[in-house]
N, C-alpha and C positions, 0 to 999 in steps of 0.2 A: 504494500500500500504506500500511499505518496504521502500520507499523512503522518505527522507525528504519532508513534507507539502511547498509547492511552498508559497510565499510570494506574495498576490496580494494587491494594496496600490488603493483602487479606493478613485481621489481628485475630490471632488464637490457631493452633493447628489440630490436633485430634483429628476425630474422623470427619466432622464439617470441614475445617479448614483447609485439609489434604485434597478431598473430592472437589472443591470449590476451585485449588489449585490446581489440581489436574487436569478436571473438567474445562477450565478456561485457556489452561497452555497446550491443550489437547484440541479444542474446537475453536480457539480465537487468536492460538498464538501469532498470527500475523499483524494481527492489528492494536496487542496488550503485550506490555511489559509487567509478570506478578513477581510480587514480594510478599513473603509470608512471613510474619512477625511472632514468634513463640519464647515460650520461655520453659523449660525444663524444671524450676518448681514450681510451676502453677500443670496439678494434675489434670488428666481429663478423666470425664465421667464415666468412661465404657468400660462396661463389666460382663461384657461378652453380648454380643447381639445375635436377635433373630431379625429376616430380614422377608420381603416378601417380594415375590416375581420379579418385580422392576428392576431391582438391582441387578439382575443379569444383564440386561440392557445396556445399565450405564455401562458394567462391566466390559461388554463386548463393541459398546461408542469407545470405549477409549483405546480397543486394540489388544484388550491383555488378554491373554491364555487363561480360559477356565481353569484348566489345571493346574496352572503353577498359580494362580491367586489361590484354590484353594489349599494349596499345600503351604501355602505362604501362613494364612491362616487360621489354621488347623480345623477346616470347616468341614462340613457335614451338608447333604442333602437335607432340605427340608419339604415336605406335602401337604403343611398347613400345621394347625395349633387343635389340640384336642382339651377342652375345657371340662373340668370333674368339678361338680356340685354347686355350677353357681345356680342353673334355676331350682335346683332341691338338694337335701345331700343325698348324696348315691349318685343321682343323674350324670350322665357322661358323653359328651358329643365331640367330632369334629368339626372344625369351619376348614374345609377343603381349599386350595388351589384349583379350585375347579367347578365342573357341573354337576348336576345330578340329571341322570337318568336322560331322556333325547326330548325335545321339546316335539309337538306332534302338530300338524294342521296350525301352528302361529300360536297354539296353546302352551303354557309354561307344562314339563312336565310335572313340578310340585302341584297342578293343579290336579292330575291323574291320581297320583297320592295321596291328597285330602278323600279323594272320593272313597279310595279304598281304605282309607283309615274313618269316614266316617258309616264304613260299609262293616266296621268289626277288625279289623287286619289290622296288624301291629307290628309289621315288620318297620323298623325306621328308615327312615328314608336318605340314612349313610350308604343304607346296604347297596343305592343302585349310585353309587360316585365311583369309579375306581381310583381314583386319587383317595380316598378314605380309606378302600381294603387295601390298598398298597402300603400305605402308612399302618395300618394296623396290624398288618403282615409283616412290619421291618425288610419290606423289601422297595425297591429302587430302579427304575431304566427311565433313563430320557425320551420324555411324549415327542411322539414322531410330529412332524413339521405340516398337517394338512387340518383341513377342518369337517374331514366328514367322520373321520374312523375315530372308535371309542380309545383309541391312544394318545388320541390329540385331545381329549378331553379334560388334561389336568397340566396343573402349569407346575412349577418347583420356585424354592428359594433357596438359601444358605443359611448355615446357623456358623458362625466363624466367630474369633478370640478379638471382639472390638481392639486391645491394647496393641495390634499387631497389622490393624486394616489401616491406619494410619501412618507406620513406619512404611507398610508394602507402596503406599501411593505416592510417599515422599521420593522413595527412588525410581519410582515410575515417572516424578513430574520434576525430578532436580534438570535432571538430562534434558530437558522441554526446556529447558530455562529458569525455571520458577528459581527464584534467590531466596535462600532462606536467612534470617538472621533473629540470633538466639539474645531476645533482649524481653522486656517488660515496658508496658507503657508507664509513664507517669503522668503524663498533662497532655492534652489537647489544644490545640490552635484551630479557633474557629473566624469566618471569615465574618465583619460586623456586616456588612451591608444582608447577602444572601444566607447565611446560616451554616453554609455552607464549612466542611472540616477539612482543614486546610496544610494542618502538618498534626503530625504523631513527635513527642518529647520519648526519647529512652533513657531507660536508666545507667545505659553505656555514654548517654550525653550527645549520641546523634539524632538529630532531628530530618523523620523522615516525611517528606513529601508525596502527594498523591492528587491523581484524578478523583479515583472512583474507592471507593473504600469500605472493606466487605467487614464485618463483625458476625466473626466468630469464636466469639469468647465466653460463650456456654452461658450459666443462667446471671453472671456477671453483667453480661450486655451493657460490656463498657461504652460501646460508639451511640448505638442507638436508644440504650435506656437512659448510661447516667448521663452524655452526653449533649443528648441529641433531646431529652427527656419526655421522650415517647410514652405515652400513658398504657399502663399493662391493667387488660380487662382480667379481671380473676372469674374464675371457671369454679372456683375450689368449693361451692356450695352444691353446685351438680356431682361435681369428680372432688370426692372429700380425703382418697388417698395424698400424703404429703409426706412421705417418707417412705425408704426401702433400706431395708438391709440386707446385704450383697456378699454372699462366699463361696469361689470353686468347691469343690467336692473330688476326688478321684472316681474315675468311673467304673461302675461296676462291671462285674461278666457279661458274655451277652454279648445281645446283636444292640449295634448303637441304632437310637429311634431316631426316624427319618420325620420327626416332628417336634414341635415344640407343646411342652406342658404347661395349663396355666391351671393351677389350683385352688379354687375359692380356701377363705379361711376365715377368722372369725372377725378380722376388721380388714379386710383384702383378699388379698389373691397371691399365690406364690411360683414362679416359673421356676422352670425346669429347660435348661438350654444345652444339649447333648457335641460336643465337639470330639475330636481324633484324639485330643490330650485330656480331657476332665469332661465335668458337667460345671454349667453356671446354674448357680441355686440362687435364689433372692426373693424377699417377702415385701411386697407393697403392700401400705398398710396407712390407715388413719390416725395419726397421734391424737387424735381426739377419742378414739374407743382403746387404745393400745399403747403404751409406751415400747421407748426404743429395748430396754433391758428383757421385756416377754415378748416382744417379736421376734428379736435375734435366740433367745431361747426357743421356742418355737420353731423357727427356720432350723436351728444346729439339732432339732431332735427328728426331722424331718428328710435332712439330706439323707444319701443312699452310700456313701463312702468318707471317708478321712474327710476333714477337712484342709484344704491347702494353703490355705490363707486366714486371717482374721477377719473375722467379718468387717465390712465396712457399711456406714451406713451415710444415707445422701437424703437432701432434703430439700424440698422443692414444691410449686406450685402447679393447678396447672389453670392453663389460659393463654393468652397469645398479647402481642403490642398490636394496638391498637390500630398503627403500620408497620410495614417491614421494611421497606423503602421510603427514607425519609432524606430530602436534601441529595448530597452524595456517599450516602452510607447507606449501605442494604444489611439486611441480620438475617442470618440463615443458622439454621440449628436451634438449637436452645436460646440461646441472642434475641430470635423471632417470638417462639414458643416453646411451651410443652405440653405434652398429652402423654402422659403414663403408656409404657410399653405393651398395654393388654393385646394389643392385636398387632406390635412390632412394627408399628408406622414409623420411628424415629430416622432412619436412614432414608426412609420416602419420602419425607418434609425434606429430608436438604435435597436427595435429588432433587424433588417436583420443583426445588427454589431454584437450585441451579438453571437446568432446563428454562424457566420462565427466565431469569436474569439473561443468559443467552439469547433467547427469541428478543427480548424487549433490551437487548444491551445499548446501553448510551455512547453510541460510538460519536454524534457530536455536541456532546453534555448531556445526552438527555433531555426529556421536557415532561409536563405536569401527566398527560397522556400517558405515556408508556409507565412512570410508577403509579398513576393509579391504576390502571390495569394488570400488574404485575401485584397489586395489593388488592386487590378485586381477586385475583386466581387464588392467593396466599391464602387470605381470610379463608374464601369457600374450602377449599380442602380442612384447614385447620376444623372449622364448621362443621363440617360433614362427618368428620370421623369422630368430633364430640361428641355428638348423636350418640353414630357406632358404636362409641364405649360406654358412654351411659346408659345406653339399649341392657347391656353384661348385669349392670348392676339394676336396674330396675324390675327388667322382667324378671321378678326371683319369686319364688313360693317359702323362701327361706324367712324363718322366723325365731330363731335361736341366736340373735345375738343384736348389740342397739345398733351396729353397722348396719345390719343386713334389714333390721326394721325401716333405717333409716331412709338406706335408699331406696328400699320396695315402694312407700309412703312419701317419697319427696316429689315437688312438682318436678316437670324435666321442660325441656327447650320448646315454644310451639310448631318449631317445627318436627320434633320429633313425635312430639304428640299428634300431628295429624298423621303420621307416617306409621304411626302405631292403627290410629282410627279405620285408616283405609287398610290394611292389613286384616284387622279384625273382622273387619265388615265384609271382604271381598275375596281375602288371599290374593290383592294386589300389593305388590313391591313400589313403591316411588320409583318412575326412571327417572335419572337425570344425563344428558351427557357428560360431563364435566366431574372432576371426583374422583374420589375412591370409596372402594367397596362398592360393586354391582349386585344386581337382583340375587345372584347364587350365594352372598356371603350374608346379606339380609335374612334368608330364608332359610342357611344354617342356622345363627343365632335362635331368633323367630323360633322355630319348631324343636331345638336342642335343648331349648327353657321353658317349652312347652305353653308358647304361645297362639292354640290352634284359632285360627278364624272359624267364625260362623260360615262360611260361605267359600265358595271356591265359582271357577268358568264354568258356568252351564254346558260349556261345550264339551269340556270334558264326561259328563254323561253319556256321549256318542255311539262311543266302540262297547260293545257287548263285552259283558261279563266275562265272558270264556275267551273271549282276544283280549281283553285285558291284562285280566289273567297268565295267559301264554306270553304275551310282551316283557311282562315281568321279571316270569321265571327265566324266560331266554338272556332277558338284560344279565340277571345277577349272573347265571354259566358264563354267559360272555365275560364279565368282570374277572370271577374265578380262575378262570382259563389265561386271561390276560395277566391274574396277579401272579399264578404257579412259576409262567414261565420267565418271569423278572429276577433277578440275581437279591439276594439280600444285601442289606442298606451297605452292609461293612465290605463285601465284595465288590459293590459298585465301587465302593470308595478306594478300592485296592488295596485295603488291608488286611485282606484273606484271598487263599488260593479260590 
């Protein structure tokens, strides 16, 4: 380009900062010069992640080797998240990467379902995902590339060692250019007229200059909270978790599971995150029903091997700034928002920010346009998946503890509540295009927690008894058939003959 190289100043590195770095010397490097500012004791928060679909993508935009990212670290297949007793105890469901059963005549097939469950049949409606019997099988093969055959009917993710997905992109994006320099901020220079932020002060005493200037410095949100002083909407009366205590585990014998566990408990919920080197264990939880001292006892009575570490514990809100894009400082990751790992969105807010920053990049300053719209996409996702997680904790039949009275009984978002209404009334899903979580991950939840509607598509009525019937049985052999001949999760992974 003829133009001067854009100045991008991204503060804080972990796993936001590296992606943001990569992602921009990766897709922009012609037209940006980045510099990543980190500091070696200020920790990052990642304590092993689950991640879903998308991240392959980014993965494969940026040219890296599936394999050697996961060897790098220590990752595992994932098929989705299997949730135990949040709508009752006992209850046990997956939320799939995938579909269930074949949609028929522009009819959902969960509408076929309702009929035969309100026909007496109790078989769950996991049975007809293969993406669930897979996972439930600990077995593993990469869904073939087409859209008709039941192989392509499920998607994957990654479950990898957060503290290690950051070092792997750094020398993925040094090489690109990306200049790293190992310092802390102390003060900001802002510009009086436009608001605009104008230099970075280090505590090495260089003062660094910039165009565009990314904040990614976790729930600190030095640029654009204390900075920039972005007003942060708090969420924490919907999503009242505010704390997690966090400790690997060694792993057990066995076939390693190709899913992630999320556990109700008596003031949250506890994962279970399966890697090639250990498991990540961690309890989200409400300091308002639960102190830090009987969660963490709780969590260490709970794990499944040694512990390899002391617990740690992190504490936090959730909600979002009110922008992400403000002046010439954007906040991605934590900086932006947060919303509790229940369904492993954290890695998909930075991609989905990245992406949007790219489409919408200010290559001649920017203008009011392009960041409201860029804060128009933010918000809605953040949006839509607070729904999503409040959906976890509302629809519950559980009534054994003030957590779980709490949020059965609390009001929720109006938008959720109509999404609830027409659900109940109809067995319709809200389309939106835009977002995350589509109809198949609504109507896991939905029907896992035993949210059945009154009513399902009339059309589903159609096909007689005895062809329905037959469709059924054939779906599930078909699944069967599809799961035997799959390699277990550990052989996929090549650590068994």
């Amino acid at each position: 380009m003829d133009k001067a190289l854009i100045e991008v100043v991204i503060v804080g590195g972990g796993t936001a900062g590296w992606m943001v770095a990569a992602a921009l010397a990766r897709h922009l490097g012609g037209a940006v010069r980045v510099r990543l500012i980190e500091s070696a004791e200020i920790g990052i928060v990642g304590v092993g992640e689950a991640t879903l679909p998308h991240i392959r993508q980014f993965v494969t935009r940026l040219g890296i080797d599936e394999g050697e990212f996961m060897a790098a670290t220590d990752a595992t297949y994932k098929l989705g998240i299997a949730f135990e007793d949040f709508g009752a105890l006992g209850d046990r469901y997956v939320h799939p990467f995938g579909t269930f059963g074949r949609d028929l005549a522009g009819v959902g097939f969960h509408h076929f379902w309702l009929r035969t469950a309100a026909d007496g049949h109790n078989t769950p409606i996991g049975a007809y995902s293969l993406g669930i019997a897979a996972a439930e099988a600990c077995r593993f093969a990469v869904p073939r590339d087409d859209d008709l055959s039941l192989a392509a009917s499920y998607g994957y993710a990654y479950q990898f060692d957060a503290t290690k997905f950051g070092p792997f992109l750094r020398a993925f994006a040094e090489p690109l250019g990306v200049e790293r320099t190992e310092a802390k901020v102390v003060s900001v220079d802002r510009d009086s007229a436009s608001g605009d932020v104008t230099t970075l002060h280090l505590d090495s005493g260089e003062a660094v200059h910039g165009d565009l200037f990314i904040d990614c410095s976790g729930f600190r949100s030095l640029l654009l909270g204390q900075t920039m002083g972005e007003a942060w909407e708090d969420w924490s009366h919907w999503l009242p978790c505010d704390r997690a205590v966090a400790v690997p585990c060694a792993s057990p014998p066995g076939e390693i599971e190709p899913y992630t566990r999320a556990t109700a408990m008596a003031a949250g919920w506890r994962w279970r995150i399966p890697l090639t080197s250990r498991v990540g264990n961690g309890y989200v939880f409400s300091s308002a029903h639960l102190d830090e001292d009987a969660a963490t006892a709780a969590l260490l009575g709970a794990i499944e091997g040694p512990p390899l570490a002391d617990p740690r514990v992190l504490r936090f809100r959730a909600g979002r700034r009110a922008r992400s894009w403000v002046g010439n400082v954007v906040a991605v990751g934590l900086a932006s928002g947060f919303l509790e790992p229940l369904e492993s969105t954290s890695i998909y807010l930075v991609q989905m920010a990245i992406a949007r920053l790219i489409e919408l990049f200010p290559v001649d300053g920017g203008d009011d346009a392009d960041r409201a719209e860029f804060n128009r996409l933010v918000d809605m996702e953040y949006d839509r998946i607070r729904d999503f997680l409040i959906l976890h904790y509302h629809a519950t039949r559980r009534t054994d503890s003030s957590f779980w009275n709490h949020v059965r009984t609390m009001d929720v978002p109006d938008t959720l509540a109509a999404k609830l209404d027409l659900w109940r009334a109809t067995g319709r899903v809200e389309r939106y295009g835009e977002g995350l979580f589509f109809e198949p991950s609504w109507i896991a939840v939905y029907l896992g927690q035993g949210v059945i509607p009154k009513g399902y598509d009339p059309r589903a009525d159609i096909p007689p008894d005895a062809a329905l019937a037959r469709a059924l049985q054939g779906l599930q052999g078909e699944i069967a058939a599809s799961v035997a001949a799959m390699p277990g999760h550990a052989r996929a992974l090549g650590r068994r003959p």
